[in-house]
C-alpha positions in Angstrom: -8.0 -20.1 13.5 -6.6 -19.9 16.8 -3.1 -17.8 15.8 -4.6 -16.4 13.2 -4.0 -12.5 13.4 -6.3 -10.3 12.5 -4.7 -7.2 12.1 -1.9 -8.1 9.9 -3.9 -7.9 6.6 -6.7 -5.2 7.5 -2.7 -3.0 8.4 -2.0 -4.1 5.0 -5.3 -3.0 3.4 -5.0 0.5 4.9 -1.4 1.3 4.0 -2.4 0.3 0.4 -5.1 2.5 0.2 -3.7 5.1 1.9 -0.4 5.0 -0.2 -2.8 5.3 -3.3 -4.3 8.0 -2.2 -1.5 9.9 -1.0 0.3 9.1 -4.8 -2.5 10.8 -6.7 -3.5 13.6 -4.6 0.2 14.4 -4.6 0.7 14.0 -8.6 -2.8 16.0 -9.2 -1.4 19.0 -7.2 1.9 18.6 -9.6 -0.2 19.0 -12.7 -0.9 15.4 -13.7 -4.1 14.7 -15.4 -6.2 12.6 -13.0 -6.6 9.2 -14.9 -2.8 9.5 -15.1 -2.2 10.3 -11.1 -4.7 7.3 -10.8 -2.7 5.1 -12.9 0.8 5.6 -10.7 -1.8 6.1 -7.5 -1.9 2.3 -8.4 1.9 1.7 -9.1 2.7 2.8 -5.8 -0.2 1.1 -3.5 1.2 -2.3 -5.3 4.7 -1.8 -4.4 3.7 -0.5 -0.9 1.7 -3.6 -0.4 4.2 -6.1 -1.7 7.2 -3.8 0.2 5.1 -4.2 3.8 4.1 -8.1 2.8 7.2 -9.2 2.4 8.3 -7.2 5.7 5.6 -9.3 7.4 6.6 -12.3 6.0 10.3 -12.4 7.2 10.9 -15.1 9.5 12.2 -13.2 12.6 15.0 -14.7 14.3 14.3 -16.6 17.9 
């Protein structure tokens, strides 16, 4: 527990959420009906989280 960094998934949480939020308020103004802005709301907080997971994840040269 010792190297264990706490911020890495509690970043990872909040981009998610805020990336799914962002994607259906954005498709809602557009004209989307909301259980459909909710549905790619969800499409893009996935891809955002796996894009910024595997970012993390890289093993970063020495």
């Amino acid at each position: 527990m010792r190297g264990y960094n706490f911020m890495r998934p509690l970043l990872l949480i909040i981009v998610a959420l805020l990336t799914r939020s962002l994607v259906t308020n954005l498709c809602v103004l557009f004209g989307m009906t909301p259980e459909s802005a909710s549905s790619v709301g969800v499409l893009g907080m996935i891809a955002a989280a796996l894009i910024m997971f595997r970012n993390m994840t890289k093993r970063r040269p020495k």
